[in-house]
GUBAFI-209419 format. One line per field, with one value per residue: x, y, z of N, C-alpha, C in turn; residue in one letter; chain; residue number from 0. Coordinates in Angstrom, 2 decimals. Atoms other than C-alpha are relative to their C-alpha. Layout:
N
n.east = [X,...];
n.north = [Y,...];
n.up = [Z,...];
ca.east = [X,...];
ca.north = [Y,...];
ca.up = [Z,...];
c.east = [X,...];
c.north = [Y,...];
c.up = [Z,...];
r = [A,...];
c = [A,...];
k = [NUM,...];
END
This chain:
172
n.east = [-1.27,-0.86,0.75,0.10,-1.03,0.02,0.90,-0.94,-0.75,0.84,1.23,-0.51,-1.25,-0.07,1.34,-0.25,0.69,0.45,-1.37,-0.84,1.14,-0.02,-1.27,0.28,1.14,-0.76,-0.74,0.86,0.70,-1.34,-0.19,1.53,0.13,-0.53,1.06,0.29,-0.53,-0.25,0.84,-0.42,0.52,0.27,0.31,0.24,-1.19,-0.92,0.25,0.10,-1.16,-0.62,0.58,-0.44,-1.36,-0.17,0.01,-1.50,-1.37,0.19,-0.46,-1.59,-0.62,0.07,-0.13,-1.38,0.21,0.20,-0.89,-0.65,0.47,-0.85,1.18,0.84,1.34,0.63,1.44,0.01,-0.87,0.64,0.19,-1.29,0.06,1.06,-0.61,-0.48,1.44,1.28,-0.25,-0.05,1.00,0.27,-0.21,0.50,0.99,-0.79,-0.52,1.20,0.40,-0.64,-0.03,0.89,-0.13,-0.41,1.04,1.52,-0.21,-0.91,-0.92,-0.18,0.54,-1.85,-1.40,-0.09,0.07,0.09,-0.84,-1.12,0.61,-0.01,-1.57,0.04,1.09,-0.99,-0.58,0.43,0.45,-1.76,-0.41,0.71,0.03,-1.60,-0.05,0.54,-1.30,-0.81,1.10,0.60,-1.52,-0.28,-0.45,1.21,0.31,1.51,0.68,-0.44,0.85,-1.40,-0.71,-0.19,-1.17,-1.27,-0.65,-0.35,0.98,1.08,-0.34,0.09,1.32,1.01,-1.02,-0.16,1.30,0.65,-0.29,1.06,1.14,0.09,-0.88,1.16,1.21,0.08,0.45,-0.91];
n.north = [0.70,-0.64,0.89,1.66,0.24,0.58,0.50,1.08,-0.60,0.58,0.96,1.54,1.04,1.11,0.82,1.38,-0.77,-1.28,-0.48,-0.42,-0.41,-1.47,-0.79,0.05,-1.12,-1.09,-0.70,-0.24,-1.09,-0.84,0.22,-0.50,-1.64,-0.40,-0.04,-1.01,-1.33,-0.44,0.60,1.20,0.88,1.41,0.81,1.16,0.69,-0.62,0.22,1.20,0.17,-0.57,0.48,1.34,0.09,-0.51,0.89,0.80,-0.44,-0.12,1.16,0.47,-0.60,0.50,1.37,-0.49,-0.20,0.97,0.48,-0.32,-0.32,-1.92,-0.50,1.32,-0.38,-0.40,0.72,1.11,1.28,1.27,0.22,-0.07,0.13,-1.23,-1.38,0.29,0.34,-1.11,-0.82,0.53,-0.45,-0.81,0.27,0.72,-0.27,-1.09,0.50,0.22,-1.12,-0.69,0.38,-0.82,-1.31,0.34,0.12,-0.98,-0.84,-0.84,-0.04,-0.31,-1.92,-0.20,0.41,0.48,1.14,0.48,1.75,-0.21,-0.17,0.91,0.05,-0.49,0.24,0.90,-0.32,-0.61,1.76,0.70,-0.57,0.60,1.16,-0.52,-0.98,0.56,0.49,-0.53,-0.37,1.30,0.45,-0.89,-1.46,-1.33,-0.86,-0.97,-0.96,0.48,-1.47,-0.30,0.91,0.23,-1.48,-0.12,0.41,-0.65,0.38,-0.43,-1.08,0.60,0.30,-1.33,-0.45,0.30,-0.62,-1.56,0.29,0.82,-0.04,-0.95,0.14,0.63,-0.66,-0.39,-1.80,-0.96];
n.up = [0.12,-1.28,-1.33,0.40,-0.36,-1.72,-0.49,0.32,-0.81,-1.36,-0.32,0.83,0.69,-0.93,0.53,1.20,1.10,-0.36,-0.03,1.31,0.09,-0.36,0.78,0.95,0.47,0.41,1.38,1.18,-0.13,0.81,1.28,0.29,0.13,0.93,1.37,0.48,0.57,1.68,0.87,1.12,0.46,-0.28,0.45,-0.57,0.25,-0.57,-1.41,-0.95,0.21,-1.74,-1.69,-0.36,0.12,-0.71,-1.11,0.52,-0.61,-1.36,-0.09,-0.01,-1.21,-1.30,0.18,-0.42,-0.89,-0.37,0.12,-0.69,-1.34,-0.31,-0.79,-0.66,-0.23,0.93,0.51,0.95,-0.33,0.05,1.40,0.78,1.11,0.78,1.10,1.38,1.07,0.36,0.97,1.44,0.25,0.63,0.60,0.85,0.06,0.31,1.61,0.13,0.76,1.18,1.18,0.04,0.59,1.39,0.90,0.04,1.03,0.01,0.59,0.76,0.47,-0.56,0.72,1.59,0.56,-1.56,-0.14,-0.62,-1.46,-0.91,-0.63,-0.98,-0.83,-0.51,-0.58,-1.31,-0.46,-0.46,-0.70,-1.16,-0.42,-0.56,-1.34,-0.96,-0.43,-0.89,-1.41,-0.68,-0.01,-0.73,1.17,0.09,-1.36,-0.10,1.02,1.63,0.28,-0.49,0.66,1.49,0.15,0.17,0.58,1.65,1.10,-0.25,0.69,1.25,0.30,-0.22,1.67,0.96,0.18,0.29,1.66,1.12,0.00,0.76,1.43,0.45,-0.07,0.97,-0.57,1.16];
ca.east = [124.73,126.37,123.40,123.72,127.41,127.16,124.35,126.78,129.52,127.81,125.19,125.66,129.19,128.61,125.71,127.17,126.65,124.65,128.48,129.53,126.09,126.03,129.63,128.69,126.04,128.14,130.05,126.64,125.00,128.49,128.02,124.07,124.72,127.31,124.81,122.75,124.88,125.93,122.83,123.99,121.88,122.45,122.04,120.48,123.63,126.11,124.22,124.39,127.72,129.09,127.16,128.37,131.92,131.80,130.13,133.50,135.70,134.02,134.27,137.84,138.39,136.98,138.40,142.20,140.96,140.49,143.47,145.55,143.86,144.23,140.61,140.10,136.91,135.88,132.03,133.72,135.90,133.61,132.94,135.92,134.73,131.80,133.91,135.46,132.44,130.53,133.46,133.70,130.14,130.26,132.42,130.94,128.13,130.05,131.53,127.70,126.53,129.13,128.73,125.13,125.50,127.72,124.75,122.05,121.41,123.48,126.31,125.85,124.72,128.61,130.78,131.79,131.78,130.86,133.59,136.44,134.03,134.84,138.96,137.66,135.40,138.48,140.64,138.71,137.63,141.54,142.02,139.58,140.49,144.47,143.10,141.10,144.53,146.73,144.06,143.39,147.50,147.92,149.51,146.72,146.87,143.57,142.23,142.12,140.70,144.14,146.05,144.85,145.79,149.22,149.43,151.00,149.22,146.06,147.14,147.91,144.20,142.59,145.40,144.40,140.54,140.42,142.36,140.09,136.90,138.08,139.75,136.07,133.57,131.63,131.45,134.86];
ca.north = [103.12,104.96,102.83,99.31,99.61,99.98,97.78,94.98,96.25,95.07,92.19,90.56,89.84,87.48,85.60,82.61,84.00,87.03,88.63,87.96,88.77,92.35,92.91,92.17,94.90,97.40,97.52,96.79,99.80,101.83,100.60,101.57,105.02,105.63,104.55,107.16,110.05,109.41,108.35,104.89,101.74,98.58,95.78,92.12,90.56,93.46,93.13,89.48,89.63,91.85,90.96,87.57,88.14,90.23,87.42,85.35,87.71,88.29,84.54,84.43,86.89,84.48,81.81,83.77,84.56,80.85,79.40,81.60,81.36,85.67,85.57,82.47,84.17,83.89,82.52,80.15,78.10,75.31,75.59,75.54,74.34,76.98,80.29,77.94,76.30,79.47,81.23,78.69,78.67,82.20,81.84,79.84,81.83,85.01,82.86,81.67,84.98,86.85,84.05,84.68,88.09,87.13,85.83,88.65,91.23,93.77,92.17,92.44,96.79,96.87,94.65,94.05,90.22,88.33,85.23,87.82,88.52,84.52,85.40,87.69,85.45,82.70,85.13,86.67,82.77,81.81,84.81,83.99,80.63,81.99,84.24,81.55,79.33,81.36,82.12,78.11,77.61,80.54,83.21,85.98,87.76,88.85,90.89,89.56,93.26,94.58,91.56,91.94,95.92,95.30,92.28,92.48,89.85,91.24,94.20,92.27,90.93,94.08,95.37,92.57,92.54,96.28,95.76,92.86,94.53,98.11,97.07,94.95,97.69,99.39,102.82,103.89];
ca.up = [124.18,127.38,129.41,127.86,128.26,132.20,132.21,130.25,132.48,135.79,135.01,131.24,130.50,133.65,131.41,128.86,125.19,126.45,126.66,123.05,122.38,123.58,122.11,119.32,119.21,120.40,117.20,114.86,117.15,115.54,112.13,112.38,113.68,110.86,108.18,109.23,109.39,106.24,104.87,103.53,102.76,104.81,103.19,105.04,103.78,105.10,108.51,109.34,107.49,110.59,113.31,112.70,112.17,114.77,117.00,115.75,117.17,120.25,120.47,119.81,122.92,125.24,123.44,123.92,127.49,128.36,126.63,128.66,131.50,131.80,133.84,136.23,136.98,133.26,132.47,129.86,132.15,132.48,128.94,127.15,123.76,123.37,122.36,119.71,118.19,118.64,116.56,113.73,113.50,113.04,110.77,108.69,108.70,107.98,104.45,103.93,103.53,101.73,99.17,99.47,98.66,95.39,94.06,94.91,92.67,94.75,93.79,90.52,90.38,92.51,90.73,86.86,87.54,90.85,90.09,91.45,95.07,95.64,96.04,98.42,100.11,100.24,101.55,104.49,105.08,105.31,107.23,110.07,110.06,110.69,113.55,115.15,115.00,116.33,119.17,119.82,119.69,122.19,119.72,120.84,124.05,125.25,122.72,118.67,118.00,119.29,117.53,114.14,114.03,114.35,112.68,108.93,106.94,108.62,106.71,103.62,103.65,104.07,100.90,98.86,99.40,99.21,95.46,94.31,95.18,93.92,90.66,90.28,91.18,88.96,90.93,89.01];
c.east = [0.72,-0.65,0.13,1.31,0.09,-0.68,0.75,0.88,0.43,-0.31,0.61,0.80,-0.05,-0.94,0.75,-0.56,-0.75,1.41,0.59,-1.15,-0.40,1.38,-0.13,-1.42,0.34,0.43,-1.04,-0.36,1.07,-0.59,-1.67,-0.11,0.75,-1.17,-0.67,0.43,0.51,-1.46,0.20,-0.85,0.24,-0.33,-0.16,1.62,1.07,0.04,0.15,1.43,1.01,-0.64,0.83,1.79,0.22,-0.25,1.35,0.62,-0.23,0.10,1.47,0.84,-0.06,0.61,1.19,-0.10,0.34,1.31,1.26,0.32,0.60,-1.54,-0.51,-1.51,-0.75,-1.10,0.80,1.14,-0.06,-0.42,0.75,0.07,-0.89,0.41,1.20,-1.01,-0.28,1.01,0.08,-0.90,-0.55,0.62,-0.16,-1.24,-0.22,-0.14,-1.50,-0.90,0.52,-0.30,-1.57,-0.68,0.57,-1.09,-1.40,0.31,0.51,1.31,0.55,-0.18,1.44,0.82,-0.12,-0.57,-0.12,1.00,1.13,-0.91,0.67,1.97,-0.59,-0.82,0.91,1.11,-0.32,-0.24,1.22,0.67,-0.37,0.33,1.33,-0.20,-0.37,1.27,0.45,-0.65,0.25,1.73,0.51,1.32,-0.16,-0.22,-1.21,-0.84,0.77,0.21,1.41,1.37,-0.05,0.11,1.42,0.48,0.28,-0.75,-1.41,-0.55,0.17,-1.39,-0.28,0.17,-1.22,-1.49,-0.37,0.42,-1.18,-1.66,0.27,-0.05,-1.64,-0.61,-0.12,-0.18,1.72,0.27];
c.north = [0.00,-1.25,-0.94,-0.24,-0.11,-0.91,-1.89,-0.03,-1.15,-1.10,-1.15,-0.84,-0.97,-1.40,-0.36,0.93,0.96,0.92,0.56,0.45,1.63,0.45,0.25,1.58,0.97,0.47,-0.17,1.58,1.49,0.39,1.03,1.25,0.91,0.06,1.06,1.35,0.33,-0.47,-1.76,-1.44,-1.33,-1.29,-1.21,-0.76,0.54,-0.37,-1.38,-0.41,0.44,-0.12,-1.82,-0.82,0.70,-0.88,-0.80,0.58,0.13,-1.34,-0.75,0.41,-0.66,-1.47,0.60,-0.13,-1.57,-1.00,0.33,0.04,1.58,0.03,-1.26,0.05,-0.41,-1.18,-1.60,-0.87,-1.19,-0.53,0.20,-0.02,1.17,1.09,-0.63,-0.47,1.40,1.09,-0.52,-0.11,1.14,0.50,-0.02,0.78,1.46,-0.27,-0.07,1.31,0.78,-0.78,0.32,1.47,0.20,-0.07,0.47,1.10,1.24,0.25,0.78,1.60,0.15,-0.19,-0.22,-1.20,-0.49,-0.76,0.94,0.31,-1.58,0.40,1.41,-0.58,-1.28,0.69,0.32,-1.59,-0.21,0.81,-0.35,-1.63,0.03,0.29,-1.34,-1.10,-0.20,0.40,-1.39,0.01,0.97,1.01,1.25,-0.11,-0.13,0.07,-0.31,1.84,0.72,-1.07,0.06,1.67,0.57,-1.15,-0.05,-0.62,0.52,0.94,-0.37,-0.22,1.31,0.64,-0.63,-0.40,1.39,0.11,-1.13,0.77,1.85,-0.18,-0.65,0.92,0.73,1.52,0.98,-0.38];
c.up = [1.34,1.27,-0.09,0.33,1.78,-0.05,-0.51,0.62,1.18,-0.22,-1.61,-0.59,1.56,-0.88,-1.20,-1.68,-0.06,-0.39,-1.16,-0.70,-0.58,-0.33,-1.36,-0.50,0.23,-1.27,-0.98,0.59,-0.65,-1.37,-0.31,0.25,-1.25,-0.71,0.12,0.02,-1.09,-0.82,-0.94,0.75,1.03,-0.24,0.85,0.06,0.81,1.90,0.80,-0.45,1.26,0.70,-0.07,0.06,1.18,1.53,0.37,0.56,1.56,1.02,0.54,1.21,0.89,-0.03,0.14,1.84,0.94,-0.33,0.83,0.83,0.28,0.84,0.84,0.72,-1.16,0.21,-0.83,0.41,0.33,-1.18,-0.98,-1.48,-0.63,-0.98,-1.43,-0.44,-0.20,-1.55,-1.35,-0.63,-0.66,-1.14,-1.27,-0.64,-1.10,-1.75,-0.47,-1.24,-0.88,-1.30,-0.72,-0.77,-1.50,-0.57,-0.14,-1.29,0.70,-0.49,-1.44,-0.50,0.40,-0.45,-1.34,0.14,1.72,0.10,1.33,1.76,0.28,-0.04,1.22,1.22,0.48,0.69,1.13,0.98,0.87,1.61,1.55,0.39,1.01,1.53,1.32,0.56,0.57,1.33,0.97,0.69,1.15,-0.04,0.29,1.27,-0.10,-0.82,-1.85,-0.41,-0.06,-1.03,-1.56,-0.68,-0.13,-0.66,-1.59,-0.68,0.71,-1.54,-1.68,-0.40,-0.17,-1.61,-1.00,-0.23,-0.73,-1.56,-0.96,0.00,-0.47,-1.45,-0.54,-0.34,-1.18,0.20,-0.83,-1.19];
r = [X,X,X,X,X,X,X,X,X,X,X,X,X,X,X,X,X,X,X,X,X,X,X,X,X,X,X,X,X,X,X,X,X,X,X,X,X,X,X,X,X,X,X,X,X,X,X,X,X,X,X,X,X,X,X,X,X,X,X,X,X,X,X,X,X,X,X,X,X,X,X,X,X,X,X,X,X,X,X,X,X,X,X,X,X,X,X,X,X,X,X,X,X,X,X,X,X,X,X,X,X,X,X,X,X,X,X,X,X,X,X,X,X,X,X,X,X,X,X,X,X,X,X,X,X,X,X,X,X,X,X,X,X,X,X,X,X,X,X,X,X,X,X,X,X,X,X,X,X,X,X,X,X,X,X,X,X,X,X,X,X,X,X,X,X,X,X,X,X,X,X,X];
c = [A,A,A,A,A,A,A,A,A,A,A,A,A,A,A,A,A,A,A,A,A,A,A,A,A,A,A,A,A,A,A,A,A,A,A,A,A,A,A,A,A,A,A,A,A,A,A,A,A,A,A,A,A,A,A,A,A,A,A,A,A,A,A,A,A,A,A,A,A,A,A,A,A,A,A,A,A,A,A,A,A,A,A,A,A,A,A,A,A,A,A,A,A,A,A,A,A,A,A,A,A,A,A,A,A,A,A,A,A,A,A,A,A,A,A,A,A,A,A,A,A,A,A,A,A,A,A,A,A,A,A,A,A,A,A,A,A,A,A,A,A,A,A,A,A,A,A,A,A,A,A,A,A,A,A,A,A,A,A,A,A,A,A,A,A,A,A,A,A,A,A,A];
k = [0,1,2,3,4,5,6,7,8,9,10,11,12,13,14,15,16,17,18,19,20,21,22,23,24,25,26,27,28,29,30,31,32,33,34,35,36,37,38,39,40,41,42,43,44,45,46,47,48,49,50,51,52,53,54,55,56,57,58,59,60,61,62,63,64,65,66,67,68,69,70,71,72,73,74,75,76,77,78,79,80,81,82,83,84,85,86,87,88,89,90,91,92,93,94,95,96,97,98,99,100,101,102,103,104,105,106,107,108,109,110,111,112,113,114,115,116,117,118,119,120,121,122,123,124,125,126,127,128,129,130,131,132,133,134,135,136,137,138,139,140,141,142,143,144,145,146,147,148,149,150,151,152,153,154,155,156,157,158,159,160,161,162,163,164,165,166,167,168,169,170,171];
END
């Protein structure tokens, strides 16, 4: 981790999608060391669910970065449209799979009823669409990552996910 980070540092946040690339794997290589200190499962769905939301945000940074102009050095100032396609894309890809996932049979061992997963799969949708927004509209400093920690409906989503998909499950 310690080596890929210098080695992204230095050489590949200079390299076009390489950048959001390797940010993006920072926070899966997180998620993947958790799993195994706790021992927990991974699911196909979970994994391309965050790697790809995670591409989205890493997206959105260079797509804040560029609206702001806060880096006239940045890679994506000849390419202006990329870190927004690339984040609506991921996006999309993000919604895709969660719905995806509704209709595997994990869903169903997790939740009472899959219908209530799609208000969670229209809310996180709405949410990302909000972030990317306020990003394009130049709302969002820098850093989303930083932006959606302090902001309140962030906080609301998170609430009103974490209620529809407790109140569902079948683990209590």
């Amino acid at each position: 981790y310690v080596l890929l980070n210098i080695f992204y540092s230095n050489y590949l946040k200079k390299i076009i999608f390489l950048d959001i690339l390797i940010l993006s794997l920072f926070y899966m290589s997180r998620i993947y060391i958790g799993s195994l200190v706790y021992d927990t499962e991974l699911t196909i769905y979970f994994l391309v669910f965050t790697f790809s939301s995670f591409i989205a945000l890493a997206s959105i940074k260079r797509l804040a970065e560029n609206v702001k102009n806060l880096n006239s050095n940045s890679i994506y100032k000849n390419y202006k449209n990329f870190p927004y396609t690339l984040s609506l894309l991921s996006i999309m890809i993000s919604l895709f799979t969660f719905v995806l996932y509704t209709y595997s049979g994990y869903a169903s061992i997790f939740y009472k009823s899959i219908y209530y997963l799609y208000f969670a799969e229209i809310i996180i949708f709405l949410w990302f669409l909000r972030i990317l927004k306020l990003t394009k509209d130049g709302k969002i400093d820098y850093d989303p990552v930083k932006f959606v920690i302090k902001d309140k409906i962030t906080w609301l989503v998170v609430f009103l996910v974490f209620i529809v998909l407790l109140t569902n499950s079948n683990i209590i």
